[in-house]
C-alpha positions in Angstrom: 46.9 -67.0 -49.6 47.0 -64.2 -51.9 44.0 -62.0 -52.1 42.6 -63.4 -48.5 42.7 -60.8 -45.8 44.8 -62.3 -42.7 44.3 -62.4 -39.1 46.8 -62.8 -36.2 45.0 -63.3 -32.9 48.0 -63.5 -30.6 48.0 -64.3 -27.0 50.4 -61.4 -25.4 52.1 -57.9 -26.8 55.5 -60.1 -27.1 54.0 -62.3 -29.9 52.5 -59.7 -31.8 56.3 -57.8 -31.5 57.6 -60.9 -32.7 55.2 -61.3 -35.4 55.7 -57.8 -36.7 58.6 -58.6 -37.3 58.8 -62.0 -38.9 56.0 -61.2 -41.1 58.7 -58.4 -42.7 60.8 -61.9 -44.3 59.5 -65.1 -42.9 55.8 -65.3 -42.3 52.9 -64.1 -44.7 51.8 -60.3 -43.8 48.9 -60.0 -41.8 47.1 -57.7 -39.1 48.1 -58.7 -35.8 45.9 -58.7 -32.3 46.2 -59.1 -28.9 43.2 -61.6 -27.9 44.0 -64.4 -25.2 42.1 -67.2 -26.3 42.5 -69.2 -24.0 42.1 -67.0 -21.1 39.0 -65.2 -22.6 35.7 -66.6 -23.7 34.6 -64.5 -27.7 31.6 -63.7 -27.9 29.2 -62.5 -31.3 29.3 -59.1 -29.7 33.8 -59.1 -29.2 34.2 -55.7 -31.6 37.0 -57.2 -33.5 34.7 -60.1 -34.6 32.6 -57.1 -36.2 35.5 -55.9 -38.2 36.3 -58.9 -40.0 36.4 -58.8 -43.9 35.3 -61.6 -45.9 37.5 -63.7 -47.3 39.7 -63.7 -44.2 41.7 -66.5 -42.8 42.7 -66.2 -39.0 45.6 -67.2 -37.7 45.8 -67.9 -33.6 49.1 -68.7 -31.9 48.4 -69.9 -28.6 50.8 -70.9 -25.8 50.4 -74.3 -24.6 52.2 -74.1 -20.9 48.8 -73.5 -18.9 47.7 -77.2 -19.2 44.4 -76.9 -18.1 41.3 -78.8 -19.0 39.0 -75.3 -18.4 41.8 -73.7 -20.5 41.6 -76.4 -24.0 37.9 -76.2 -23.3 37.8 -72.3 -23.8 39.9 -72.6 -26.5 37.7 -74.6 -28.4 35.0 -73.1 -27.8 36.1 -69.7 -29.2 37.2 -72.1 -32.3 33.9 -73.1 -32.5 32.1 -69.8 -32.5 35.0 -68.2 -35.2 34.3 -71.6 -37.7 30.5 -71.3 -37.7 29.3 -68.1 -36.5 31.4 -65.9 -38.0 30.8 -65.9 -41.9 33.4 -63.8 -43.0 36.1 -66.2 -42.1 37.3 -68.6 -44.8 40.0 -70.8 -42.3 41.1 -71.4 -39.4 45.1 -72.0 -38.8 46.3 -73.2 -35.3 49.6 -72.5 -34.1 50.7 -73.8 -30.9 54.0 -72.6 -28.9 55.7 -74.9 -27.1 55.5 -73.6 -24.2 55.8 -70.2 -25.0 57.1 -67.4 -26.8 60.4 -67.9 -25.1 60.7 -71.7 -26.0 59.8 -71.4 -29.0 62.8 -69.0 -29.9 65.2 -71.0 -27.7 64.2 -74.2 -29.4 65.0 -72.2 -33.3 67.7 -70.6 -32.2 71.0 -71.4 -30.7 70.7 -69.3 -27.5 70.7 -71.1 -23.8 68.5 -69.1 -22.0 65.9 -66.4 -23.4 68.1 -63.7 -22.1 70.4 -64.0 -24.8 68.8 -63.2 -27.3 69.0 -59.9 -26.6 71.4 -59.2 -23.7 69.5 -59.0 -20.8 69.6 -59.9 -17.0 65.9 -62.1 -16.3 62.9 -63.2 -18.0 60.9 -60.4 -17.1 63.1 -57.9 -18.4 63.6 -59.7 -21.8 59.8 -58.9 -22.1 59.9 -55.0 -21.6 63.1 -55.0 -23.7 62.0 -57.2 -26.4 59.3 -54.5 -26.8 61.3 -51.8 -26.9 64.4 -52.9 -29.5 64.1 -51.8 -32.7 63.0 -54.1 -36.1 66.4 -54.0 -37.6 67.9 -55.2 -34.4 65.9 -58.0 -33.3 66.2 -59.1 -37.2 69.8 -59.0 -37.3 70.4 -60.7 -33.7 67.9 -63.4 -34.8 70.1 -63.9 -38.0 73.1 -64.2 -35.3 71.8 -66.7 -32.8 70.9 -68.9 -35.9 67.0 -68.7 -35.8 65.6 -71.3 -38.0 62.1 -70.8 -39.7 61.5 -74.6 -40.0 62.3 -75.1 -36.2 60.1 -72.1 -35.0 56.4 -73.2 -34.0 57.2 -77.0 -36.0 56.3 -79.0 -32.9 53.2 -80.8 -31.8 51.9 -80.1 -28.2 52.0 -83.6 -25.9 49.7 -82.4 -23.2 46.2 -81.8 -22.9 46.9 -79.2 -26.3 48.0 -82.2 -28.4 44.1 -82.4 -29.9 45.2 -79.1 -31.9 47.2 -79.5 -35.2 50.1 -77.3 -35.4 49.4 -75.5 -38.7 52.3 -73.5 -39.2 53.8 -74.7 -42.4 50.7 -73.0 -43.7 51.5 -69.1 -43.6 55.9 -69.7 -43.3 57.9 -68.4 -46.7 58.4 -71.9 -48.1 61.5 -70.2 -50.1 63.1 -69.3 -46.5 61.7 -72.7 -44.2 64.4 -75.2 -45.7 
C-alpha cells in the first residue's frame, strides 16, 4: 500500500487511541477518524468525504455487538455510497471487532478481563484511562500481557455482521503477524 493515502474511520475515541498506537509497529500508518458507521447514515455532503485524496484506501473497523438488522443495513449503505460515489477512494477494507474493542484485546492478549490490561477497577474507567496512558505504556503493557497481531481482529463475525469479510490481514506488518 505504499504511495496510497489511508483512511481509518473508527467507531469510538478508544479505537482510534488504540490505532495510534498500533499503527507506530504493527498496523500500516494512516489518518484516523472518529465516524460511527453504523450508528450514522454518510451522506455526499459529510465534510470528511470532501477531504479525501485520491488514491486513498479506507479502512473501517466496526464493532459487531449491536446485532441489529437497521444497524447492518446502515452499514452497508454507507459502504455503498464510499464504493461508488466517492471517486477518490481506490478500496474498501472491512474490519470487524468481535464484539468490541475490549474483546478484541482480551481475545490477543492473555488478560481475563479488560481491566487488566491496564490496572483498573471497571469497564468504564478502562475507557477514560485508556485515553489518558501514555504511547510507550500501553505499548510496553501490550508486549506484557502477550498481545498477538495475528489474533487481534482475525475473526469472522457469526451474527447478522457475518455478510462482511474480515479484511485485516490486509493493512497488519506481515513481518510482526506470525
Amino acid at each position: 500500500m505504499k504511495g496510497e493515502n489511508i483512511l481509518y474511520i473508527v467507531e469510538g475515541e478508544t479505537e482510534k487511541r488504540f490505532i495510534d498506537v498500533l499503527k507506530q509497529h504493527y498496523i500500516i500508518s494512516g489518518k484516523v477518524i472518529v465516524y460511527d458507521l453504523i450508528k450514522k447514515q454518510l451522506t455526499l455532503n459529510n465534510l470528511f468525504l470532501r477531504t479525501i485524496s485520491s488514491n486513498t484506501t479506507v479502512i473501517i473497523v466496526f464493532d459487531t455487538d449491536v446485532d441489529q438488522e437497521q444497524s447492518v443495513q446502515r452499514l452497508s449503505q454507507n459502504l455503498l455510497l464510499l464504493k461508488t460515489k466517492i471517486k477518490h477512494i481506490k478500496d474498501v477494507i472491512l474490519i470487524p471487532q468481535i464484539a468490541n474493542l475490549e474483546g478484541e484485546l482480551i481475545y490477543s492478549t492473555n488478560i481475563k478481563k479488560i481491566q487488566d490490561l491496564i490496572g483498573c477497577k471497571s469497564e468504564k474507567d478502562f475507557k477514560k484511562k485508556f485515553l489518558k496512558i501514555q504511547d510507550h505504556y500501553l505499548m510496553n503493557r501490550l508486549k506484557e500481557v502477550n498481545f498477538q497481531l495475528s489474533k487481534i481482529w482475525s475473526r469472522a463475525p457469526k451474527n447478522k455482521y457475518k455478510i462482511f469479510q474480515n479484511q485485516s490481514s490486509k493493512i497488519k506488518n506481515k513481518k510482526l503477524s506470525n
